[in-house]
C-alpha positions as CSV (number, residue, x, y, z in Angstrom):
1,X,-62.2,72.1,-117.1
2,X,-60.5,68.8,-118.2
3,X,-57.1,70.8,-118.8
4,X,-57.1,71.7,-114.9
5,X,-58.2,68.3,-113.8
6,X,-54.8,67.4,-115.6
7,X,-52.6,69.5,-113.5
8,X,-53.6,68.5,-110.6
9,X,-52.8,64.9,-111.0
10,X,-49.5,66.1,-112.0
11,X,-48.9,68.1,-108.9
12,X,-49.7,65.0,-106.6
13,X,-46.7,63.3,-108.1
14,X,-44.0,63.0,-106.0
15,X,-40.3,62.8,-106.7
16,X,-38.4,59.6,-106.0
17,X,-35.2,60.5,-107.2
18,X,-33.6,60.0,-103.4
19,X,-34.4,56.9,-102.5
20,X,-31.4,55.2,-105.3
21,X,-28.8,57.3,-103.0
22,X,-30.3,56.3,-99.8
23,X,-30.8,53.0,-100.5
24,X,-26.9,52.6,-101.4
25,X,-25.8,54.2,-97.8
26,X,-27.7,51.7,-96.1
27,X,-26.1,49.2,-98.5
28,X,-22.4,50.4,-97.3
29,X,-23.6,50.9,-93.2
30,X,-24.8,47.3,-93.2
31,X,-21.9,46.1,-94.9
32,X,-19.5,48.3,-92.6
33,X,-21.6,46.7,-89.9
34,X,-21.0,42.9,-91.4
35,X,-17.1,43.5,-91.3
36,X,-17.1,44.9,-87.9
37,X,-18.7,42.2,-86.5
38,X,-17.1,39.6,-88.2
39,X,-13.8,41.1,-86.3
40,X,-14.9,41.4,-83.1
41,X,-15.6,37.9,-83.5
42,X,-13.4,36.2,-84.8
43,X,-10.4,38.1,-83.8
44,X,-11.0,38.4,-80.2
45,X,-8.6,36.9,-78.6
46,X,-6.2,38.6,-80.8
47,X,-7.4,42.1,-80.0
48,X,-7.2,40.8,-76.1
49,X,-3.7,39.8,-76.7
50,X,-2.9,43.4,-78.5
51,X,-4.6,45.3,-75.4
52,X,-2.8,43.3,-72.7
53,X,0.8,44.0,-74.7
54,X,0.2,47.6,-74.6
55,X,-1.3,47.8,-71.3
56,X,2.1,45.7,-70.0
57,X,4.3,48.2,-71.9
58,X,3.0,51.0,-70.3
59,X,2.8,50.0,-67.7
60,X,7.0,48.9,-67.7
61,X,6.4,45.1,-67.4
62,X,7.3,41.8,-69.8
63,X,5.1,42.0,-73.3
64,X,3.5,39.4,-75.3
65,X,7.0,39.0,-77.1
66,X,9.0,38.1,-74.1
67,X,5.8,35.4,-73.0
68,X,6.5,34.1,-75.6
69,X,10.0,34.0,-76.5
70,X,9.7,31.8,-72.9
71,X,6.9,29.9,-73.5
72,X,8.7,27.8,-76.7
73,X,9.9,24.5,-77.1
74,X,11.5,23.2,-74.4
75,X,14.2,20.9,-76.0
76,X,15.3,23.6,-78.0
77,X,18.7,23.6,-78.1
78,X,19.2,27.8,-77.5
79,X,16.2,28.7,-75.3
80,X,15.1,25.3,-74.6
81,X,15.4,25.9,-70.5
82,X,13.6,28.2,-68.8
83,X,16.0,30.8,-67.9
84,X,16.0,29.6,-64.0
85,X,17.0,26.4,-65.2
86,X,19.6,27.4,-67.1
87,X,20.5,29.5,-63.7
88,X,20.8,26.3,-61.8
89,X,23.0,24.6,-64.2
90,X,25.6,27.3,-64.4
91,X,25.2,27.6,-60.6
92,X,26.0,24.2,-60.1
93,X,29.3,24.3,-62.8
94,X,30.3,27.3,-60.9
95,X,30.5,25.3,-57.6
96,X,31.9,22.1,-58.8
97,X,34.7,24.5,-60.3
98,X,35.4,26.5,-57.1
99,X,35.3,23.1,-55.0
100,X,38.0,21.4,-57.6
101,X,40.2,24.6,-56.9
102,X,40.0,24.5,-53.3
103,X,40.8,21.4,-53.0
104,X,43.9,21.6,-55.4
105,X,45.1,24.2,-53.4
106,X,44.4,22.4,-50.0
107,X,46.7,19.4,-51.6
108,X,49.5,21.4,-52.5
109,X,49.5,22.7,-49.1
110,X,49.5,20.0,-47.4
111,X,51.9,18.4,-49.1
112,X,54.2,21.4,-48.2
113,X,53.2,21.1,-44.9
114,X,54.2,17.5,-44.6
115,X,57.3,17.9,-47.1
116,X,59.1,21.2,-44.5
117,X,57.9,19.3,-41.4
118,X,55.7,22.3,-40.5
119,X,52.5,20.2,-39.1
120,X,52.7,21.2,-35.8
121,X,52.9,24.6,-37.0
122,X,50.2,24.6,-39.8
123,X,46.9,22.9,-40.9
124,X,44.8,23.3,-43.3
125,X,40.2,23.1,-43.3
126,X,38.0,23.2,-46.2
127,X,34.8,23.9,-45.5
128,X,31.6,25.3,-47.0
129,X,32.5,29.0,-46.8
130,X,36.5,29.1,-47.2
131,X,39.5,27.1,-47.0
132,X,41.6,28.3,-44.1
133,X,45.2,28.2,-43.7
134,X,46.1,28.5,-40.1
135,X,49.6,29.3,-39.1
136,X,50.5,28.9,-35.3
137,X,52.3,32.4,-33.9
138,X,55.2,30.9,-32.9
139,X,55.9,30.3,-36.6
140,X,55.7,33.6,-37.7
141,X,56.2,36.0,-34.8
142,X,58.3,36.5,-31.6
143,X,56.5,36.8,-28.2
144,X,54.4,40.0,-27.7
145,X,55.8,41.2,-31.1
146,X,54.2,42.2,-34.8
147,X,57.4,41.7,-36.8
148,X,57.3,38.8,-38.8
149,X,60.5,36.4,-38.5
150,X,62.9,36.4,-41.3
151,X,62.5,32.9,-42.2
152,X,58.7,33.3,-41.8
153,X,59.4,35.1,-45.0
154,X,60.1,31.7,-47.0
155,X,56.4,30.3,-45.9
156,X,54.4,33.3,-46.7
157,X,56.6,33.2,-50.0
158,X,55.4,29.5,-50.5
159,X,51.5,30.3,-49.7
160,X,51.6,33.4,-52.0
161,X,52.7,31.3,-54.9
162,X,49.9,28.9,-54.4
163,X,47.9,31.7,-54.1
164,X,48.8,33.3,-57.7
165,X,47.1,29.8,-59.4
166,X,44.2,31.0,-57.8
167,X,43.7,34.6,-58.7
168,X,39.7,35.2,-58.5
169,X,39.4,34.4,-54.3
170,X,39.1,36.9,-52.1
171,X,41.7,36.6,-49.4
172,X,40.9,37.4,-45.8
173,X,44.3,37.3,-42.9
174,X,43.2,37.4,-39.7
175,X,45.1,37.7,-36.3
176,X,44.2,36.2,-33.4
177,X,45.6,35.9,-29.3
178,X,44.6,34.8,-26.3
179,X,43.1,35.7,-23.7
180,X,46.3,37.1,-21.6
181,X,46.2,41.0,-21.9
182,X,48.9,41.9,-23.2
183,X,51.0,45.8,-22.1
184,X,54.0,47.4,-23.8
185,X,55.2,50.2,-25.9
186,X,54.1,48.7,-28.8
187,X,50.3,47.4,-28.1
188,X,47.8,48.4,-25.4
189,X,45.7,45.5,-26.2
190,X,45.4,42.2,-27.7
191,X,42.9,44.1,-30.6
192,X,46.1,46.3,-31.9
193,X,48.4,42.9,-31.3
194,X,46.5,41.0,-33.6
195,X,45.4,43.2,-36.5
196,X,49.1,44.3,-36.7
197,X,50.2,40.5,-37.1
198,X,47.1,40.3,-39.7
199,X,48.3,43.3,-41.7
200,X,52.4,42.5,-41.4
201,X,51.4,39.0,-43.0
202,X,49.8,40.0,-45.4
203,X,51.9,42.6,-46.9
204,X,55.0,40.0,-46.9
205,X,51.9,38.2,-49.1
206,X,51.4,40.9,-51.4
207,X,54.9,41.6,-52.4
208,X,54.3,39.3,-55.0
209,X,53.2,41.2,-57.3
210,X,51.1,38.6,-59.7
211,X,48.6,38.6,-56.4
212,X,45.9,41.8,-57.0
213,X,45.6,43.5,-53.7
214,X,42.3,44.5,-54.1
215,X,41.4,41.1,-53.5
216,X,43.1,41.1,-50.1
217,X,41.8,42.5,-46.8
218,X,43.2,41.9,-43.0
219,X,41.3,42.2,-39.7
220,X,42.2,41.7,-36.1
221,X,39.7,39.1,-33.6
222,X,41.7,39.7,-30.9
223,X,40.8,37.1,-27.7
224,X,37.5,36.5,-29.3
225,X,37.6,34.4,-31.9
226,X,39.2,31.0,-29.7
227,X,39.4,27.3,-30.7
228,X,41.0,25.9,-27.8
229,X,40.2,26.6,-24.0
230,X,42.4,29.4,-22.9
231,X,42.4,28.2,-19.5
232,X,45.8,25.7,-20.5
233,X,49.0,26.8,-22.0
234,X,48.2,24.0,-24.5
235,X,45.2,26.0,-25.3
236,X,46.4,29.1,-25.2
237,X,49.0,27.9,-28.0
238,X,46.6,27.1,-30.4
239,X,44.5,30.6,-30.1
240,X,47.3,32.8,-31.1
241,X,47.3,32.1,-35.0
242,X,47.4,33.8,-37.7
243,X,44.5,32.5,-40.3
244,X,44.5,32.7,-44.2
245,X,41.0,32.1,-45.1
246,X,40.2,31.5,-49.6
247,X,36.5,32.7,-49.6
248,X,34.2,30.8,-51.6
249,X,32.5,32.6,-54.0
250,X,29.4,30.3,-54.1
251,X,28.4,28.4,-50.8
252,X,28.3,24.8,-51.2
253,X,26.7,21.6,-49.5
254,X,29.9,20.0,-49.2
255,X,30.6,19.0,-45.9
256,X,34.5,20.3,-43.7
257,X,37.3,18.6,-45.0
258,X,39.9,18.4,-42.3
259,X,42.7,16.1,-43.1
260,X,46.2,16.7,-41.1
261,X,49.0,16.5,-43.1
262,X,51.3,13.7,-42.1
C-alpha cells in the first residue's frame, strides 16, 4: 500500500525543463524590442531624411545631397553663392563686356565718319538692343537701283573690318524706301527694292572672309519702317537707308547713345 502511495506522488510531478529555453526568447524579444525602439527614437529625423531622399529620387527631383551641397557656407570661396547669385554676377560681366565693345566699335566709326567727311551720309545709335549703322541710299546706290556703287565698295570694306574685331554679334542689314511706289523691270515694289539693297550690301560685307556668315542675315522693311515724314523730300531722304544693326546679346539698362560725328 505504501509502495503505491509512492508512485503517485511521482506521477504528479511535472517537468520544468522548458521554462530555461522560454525564458531566454523572451530575454532576446525584449531586447530586440529595447533596440528597435531606441532607433525609432533617436534616429528619427534621420530615417525622415532617408525616406524623403528616396521618395525625391523616384520621383526625378533634387535629393538630400544636392540640398545640401546648396545649403553650405555662404562665404565659401567655390560654392559660397547661391547658384542665382552667381547667375547675376556673370550676367552682369557679360553686359558690361558687350557694352565696352559696342561702344569701341561706335568710336571707331565715328571717327571714320568724321575723318572721310561722310556725316551727312552716315550716323551711328547705340542703344539697348543694337548699335545701328545707318547708311543714307544715296551713298551706296543709284536711284531706283540695287547695284551697289563702286566706291560704296571702299565703305562696306571699312565697316566689315570693324566688324571682324567683333566676331560673336549677330549682324542684321536691312533696306528701307519711302513711301513713293516704285515700277520698272527690275522691282514691282518697294518690298523687292529694299531687300535687294539689304542683300547686295551685305554680300560686299561678307567677302571678307574672317566675318562668319552664319552670323549674318538681311531683310527688306520696305516703306514701313520710316524715321522721317515722307510727306517732304527732306524726309523722304532720310527713309531710304540702308541700316547695319550689331545685336546685343544681353539687353541692357543703358540708355541710346546718339552722338553725331563731327
Amino acid at each position: 500500500m505504501a509502495k503505491k502511495t509512492r508512485h503517485e506522488s511521482h506521477e504528479e510531478h511535472n517537468d520544468e525543463s522548458w521554462l530555461l529555453p522560454y525564458s531566454d526568447l523572451m530575454t532576446l524579444l525584449l531586447a530586440l524590442f529595447i533596440v528597435l525602439y531606441s532607433m525609432s527614437t533617436t534616429d528619427a529625423k534621420k530615417f525622415e531624411e532617408m525616406s524623403q531622399a528616396f521618395k525625391t529620387v523616384l520621383d526625378g527631383g533634387t535629393g538630400v545631397m544636392d540640398q545640401n551641397s546648396t545649403t553650405q557656407n555662404p562665404k565659401d570661396p567655390i560654392v559660397g553663392r547661391p547658384r542665382t547669385a552667381m547667375d547675376a554676377a556673370e550676367l552682369a560681366a557679360l553686359k558690361q563686356k558687350e557694352q565696352e565693345d559696342l561702344e569701341k566699335l561706335k568710336k571707331q566709326i565715328d571717327q571714320y565718319i568724321k575723318e572721310n567727311g561722310l556725316t551727312s551720309e552716315l550716323s551711328t545709335k547705340l542703344n539697348q538692343s543694337e548699335l545701328v549703322i545707318t547708311i543714307s541710299d544715296v551713298a551706296l546706290f543709284p536711284s531706283g537701283d540695287a547695284a551697289v556703287k563702286p566706291e560704296a565698295r571702299i565703305l562696306a570694306k571699312a565697316i566689315s573690318n570693324m566688324l571682324q574685331q567683333f566676331p560673336n554679334y549677330n549682324i542684321l542689314v536691312s533696306g528701307h524706301t519711302d513711301n513713293v511706289p516704285i515700277y520698272n523691270d527690275q522691282f514691282e515694289s518697294n518690298w523687292e527694292l529694299s531687300s535687294a539693297r539689304a542683300l547686295n550690301f551685305m554680300k560686299i560685307l561678307l567677302l571678307n572672309q574672317h566675318l562668319d556668315p552664319k552670323k549674318f542675315s538681311a531683310v527688306g522693311y520696305g516703306e514701313y519702317h520710316p524715321v522721317a515724314d515722307n510727306n517732304t523730300n527732306e524726309g523722304r531722304a532720310k527713309n531710304r537707308r540702308v541700316e547695319v544693326s550689331i545685336l546685343r546679346k544681353y539687353q541692357s539698362n543703358v540708355q541710346s547713345i546718339q552722338v553725331p560725328a563731327k
